[in-house]
C-alpha positions as a Markdown table, in Angstrom:
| # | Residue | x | y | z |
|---|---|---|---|---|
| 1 | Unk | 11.7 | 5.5 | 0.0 |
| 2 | Unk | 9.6 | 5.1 | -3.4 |
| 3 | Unk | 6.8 | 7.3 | -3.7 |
| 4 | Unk | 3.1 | 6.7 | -4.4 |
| 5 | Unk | 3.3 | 7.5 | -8.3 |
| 6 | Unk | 6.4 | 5.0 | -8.1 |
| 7 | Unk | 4.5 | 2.2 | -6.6 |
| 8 | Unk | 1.5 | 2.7 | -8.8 |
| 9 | Unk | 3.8 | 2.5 | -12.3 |
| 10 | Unk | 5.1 | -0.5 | -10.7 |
| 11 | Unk | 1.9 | -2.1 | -10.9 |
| 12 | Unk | 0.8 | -0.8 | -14.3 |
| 13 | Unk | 4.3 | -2.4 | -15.1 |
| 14 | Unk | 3.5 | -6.1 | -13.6 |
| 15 | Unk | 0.2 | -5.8 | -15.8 |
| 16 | Unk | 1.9 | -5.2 | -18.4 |
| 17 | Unk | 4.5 | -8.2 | -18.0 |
| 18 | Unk | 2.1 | -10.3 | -17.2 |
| 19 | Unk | 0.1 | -9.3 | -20.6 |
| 20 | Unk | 3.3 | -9.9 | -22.5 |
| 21 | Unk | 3.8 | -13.4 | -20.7 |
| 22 | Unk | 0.1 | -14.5 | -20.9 |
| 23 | Unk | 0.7 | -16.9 | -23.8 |
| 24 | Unk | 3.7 | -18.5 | -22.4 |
| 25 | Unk | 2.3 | -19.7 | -19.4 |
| 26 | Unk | -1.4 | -20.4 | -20.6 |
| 27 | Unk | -4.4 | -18.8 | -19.1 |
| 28 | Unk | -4.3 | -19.0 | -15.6 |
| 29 | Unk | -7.6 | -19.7 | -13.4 |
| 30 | Unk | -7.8 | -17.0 | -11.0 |
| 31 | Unk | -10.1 | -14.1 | -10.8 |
| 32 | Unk | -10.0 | -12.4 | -8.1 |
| 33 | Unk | -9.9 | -8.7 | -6.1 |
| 34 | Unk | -6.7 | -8.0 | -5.0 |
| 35 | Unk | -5.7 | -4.8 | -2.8 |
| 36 | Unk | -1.9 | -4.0 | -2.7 |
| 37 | Unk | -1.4 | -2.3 | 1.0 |
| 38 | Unk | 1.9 | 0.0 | 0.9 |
| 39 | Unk | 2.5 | 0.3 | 4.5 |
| 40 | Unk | 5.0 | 3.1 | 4.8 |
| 41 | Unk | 3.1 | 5.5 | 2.7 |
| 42 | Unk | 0.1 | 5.0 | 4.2 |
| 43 | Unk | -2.0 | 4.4 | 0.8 |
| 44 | Unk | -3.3 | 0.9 | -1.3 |
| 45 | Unk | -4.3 | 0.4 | -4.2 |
| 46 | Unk | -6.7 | -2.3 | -5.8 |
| 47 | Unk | -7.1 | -4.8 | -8.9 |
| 48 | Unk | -8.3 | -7.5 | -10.7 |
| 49 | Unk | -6.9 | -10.5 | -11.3 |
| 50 | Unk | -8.3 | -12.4 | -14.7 |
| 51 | Unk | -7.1 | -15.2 | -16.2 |
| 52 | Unk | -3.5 | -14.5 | -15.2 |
| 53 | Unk | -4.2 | -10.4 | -16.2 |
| 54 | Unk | -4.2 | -7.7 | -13.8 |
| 55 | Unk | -6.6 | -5.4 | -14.4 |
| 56 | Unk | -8.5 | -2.1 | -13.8 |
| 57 | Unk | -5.7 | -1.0 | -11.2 |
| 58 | Unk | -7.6 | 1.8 | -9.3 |
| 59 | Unk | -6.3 | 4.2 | -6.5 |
| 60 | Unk | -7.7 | 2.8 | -2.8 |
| 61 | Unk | -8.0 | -0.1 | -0.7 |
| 62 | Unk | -10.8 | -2.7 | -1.2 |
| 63 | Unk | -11.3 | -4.4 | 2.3 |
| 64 | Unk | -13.0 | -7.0 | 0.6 |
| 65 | Unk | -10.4 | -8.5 | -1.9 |
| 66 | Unk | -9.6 | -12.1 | -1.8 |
| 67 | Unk | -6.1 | -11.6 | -2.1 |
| 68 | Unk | -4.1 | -8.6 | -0.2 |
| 69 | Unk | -0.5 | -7.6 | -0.4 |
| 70 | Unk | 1.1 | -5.8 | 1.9 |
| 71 | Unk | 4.3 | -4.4 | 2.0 |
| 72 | Unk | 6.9 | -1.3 | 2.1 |
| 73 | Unk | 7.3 | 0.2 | -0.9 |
| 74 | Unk | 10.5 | -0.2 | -1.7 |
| 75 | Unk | 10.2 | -4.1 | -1.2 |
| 76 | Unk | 7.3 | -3.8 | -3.2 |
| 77 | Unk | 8.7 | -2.3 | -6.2 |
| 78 | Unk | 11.8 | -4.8 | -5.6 |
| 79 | Unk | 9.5 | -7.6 | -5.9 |
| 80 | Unk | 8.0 | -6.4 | -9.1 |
| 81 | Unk | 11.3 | -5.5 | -10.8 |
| 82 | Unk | 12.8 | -9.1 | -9.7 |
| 83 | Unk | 14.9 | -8.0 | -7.6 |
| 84 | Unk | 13.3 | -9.7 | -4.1 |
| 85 | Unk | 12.5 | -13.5 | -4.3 |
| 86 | Unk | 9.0 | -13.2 | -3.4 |
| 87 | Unk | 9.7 | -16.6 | -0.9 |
| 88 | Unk | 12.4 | -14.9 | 0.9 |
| 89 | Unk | 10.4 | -11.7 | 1.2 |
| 90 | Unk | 7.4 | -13.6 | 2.7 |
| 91 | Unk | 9.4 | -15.7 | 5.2 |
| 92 | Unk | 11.5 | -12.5 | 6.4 |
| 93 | Unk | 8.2 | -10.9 | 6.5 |
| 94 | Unk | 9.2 | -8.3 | 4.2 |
| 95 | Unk | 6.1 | -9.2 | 2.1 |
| 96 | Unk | 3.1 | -10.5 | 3.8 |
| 97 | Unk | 0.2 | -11.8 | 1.3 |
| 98 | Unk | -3.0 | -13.2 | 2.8 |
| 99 | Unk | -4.9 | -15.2 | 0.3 |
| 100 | Unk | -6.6 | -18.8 | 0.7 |
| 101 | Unk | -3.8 | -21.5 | 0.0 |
| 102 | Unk | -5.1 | -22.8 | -3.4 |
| 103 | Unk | -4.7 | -19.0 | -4.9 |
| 104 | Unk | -1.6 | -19.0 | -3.3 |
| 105 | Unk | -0.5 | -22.0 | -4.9 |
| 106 | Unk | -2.0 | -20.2 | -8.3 |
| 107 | Unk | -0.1 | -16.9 | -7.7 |
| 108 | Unk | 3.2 | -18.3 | -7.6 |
| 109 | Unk | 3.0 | -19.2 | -11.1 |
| 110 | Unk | 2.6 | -15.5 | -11.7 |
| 111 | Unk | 5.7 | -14.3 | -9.7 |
């Protein structure tokens, strides 16, 4: 089982892909809260997305995000390295994210 610090440099490490990859893929039109959930040690943590960017990744949840991902964390750091196809995680229910359908559509250029 990853550990909190683990699961938190994963996401620092998606933001920093992500930066890298901005001008390859354009800028995306999303901005929205997002709160990663990590169900097996009990703890979230919460971000921005802009433009394609994730940003000011804090510590807690935020109950209020548009977009939530929720997930063990191990799957979740699999998914960030690559390593879980983020369709097969969500229809083994590995991976659960609950977003409207049109951001949906939006994040899977991102993954």
């Amino acid at each position: 089982m990853a550990t909190v610090d683990d699961c938190r440099q994963a996401l620092f490490d998606l933001a920093a892909r992500l930066e890298r990859n901005a001008g390859a893929r354009g800028r995306l039109d999303l901005d929205r809260t997002l709160a990663c959930r990590v169900t097996d040690l009990e703890t979230a943590f919460h971000a921005r997305l802009d433009g394609g960017l994730l940003v000011d990744i804090a510590d807690g949840d935020d109950p209020k995000a548009k977009i939530a991902l929720i997930a063990a964390s191990d799957d979740l750091i699999a998914l960030i390295a690559g390593r879980l196809d983020v369709t097969k995680a969500i229809a083994s229910r590995q991976v659960s994210i609950k977003a409207n359908p049109f951001d949906l559509l939006k994040l899977r250029k991102l993954l």
